[in-house]
MDTraj code that builds the backbone (N, CA, C; nanometers):
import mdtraj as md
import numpy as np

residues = "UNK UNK UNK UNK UNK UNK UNK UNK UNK UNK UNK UNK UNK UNK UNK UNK UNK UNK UNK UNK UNK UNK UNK UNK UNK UNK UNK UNK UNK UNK UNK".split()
xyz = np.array([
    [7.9348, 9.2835, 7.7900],
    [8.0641, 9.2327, 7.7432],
    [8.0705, 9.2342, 7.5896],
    [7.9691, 9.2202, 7.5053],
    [7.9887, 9.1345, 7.3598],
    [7.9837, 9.3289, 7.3210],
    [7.8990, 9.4052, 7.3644],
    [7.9136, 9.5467, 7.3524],
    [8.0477, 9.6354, 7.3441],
    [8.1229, 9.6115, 7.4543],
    [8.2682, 9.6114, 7.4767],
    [8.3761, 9.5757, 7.3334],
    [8.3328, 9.4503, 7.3361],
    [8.4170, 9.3795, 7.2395],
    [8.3956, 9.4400, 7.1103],
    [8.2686, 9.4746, 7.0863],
    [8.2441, 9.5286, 6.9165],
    [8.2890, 9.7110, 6.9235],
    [8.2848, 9.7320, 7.0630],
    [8.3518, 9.8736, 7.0345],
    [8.5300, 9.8345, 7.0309],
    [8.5575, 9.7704, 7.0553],
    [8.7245, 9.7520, 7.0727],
    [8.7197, 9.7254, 6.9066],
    [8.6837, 9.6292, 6.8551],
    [8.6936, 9.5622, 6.7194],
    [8.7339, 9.6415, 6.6505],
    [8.6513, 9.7553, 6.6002],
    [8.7194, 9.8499, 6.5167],
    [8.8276, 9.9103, 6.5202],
    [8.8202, 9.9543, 6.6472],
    [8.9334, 10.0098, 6.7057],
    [9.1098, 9.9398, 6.6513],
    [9.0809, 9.8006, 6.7115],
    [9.2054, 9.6514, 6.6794],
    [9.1993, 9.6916, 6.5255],
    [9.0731, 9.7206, 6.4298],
    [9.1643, 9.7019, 6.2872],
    [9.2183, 9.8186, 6.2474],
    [9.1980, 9.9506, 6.3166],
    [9.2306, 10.0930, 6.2541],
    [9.3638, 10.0580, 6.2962],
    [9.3846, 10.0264, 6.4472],
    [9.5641, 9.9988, 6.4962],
    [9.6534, 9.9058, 6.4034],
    [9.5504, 9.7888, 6.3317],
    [9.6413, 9.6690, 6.2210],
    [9.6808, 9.7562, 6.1125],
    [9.5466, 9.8715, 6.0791],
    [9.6153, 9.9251, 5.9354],
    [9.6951, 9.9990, 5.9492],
    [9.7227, 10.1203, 6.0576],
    [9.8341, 10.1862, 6.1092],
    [9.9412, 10.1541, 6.0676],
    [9.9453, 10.0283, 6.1296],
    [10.0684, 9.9369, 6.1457],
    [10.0955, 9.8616, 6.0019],
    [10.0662, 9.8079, 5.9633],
    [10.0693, 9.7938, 5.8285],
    [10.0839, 9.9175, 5.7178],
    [10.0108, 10.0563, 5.7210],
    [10.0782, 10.1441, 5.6756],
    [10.2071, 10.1570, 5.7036],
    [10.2737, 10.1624, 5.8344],
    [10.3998, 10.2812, 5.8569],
    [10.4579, 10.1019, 5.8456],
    [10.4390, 10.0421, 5.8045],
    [10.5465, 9.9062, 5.7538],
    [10.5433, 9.9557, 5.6421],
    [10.4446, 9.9578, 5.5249],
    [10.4858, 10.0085, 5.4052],
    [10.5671, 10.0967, 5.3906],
    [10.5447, 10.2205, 5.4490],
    [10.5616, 10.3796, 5.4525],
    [10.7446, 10.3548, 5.4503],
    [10.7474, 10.2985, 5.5601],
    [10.9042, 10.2638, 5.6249],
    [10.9933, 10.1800, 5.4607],
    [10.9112, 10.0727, 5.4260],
    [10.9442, 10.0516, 5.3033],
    [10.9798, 10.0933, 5.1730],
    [10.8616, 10.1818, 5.1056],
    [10.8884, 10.2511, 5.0449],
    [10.9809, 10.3740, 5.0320],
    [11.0457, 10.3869, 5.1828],
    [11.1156, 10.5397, 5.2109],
    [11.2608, 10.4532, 5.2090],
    [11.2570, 10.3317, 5.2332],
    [11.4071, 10.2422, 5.2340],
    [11.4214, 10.2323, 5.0814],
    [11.3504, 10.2404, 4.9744],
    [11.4024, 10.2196, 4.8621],
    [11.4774, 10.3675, 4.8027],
])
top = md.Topology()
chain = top.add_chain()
for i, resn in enumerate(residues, 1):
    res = top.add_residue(resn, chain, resSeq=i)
    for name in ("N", "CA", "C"):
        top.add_atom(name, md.element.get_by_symbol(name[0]), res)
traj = md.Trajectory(xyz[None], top)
């Protein structure tokens, strides 16, 4: 299980920065 979880982990922050990029991205293209 705790194996599982530390392979997901990274995974959860590459998807936060994604997402947080194309929020910027989206931002910067609205100005």
């Amino acid at each position: 299980m705790d194996c599982f979880e530390t392979k997901l982990q990274p995974v959860a922050l590459i998807v936060q920065q994604i997402e947080i990029g194309g929020i910027i991205y989206e931002d910067s293209r609205l100005e």
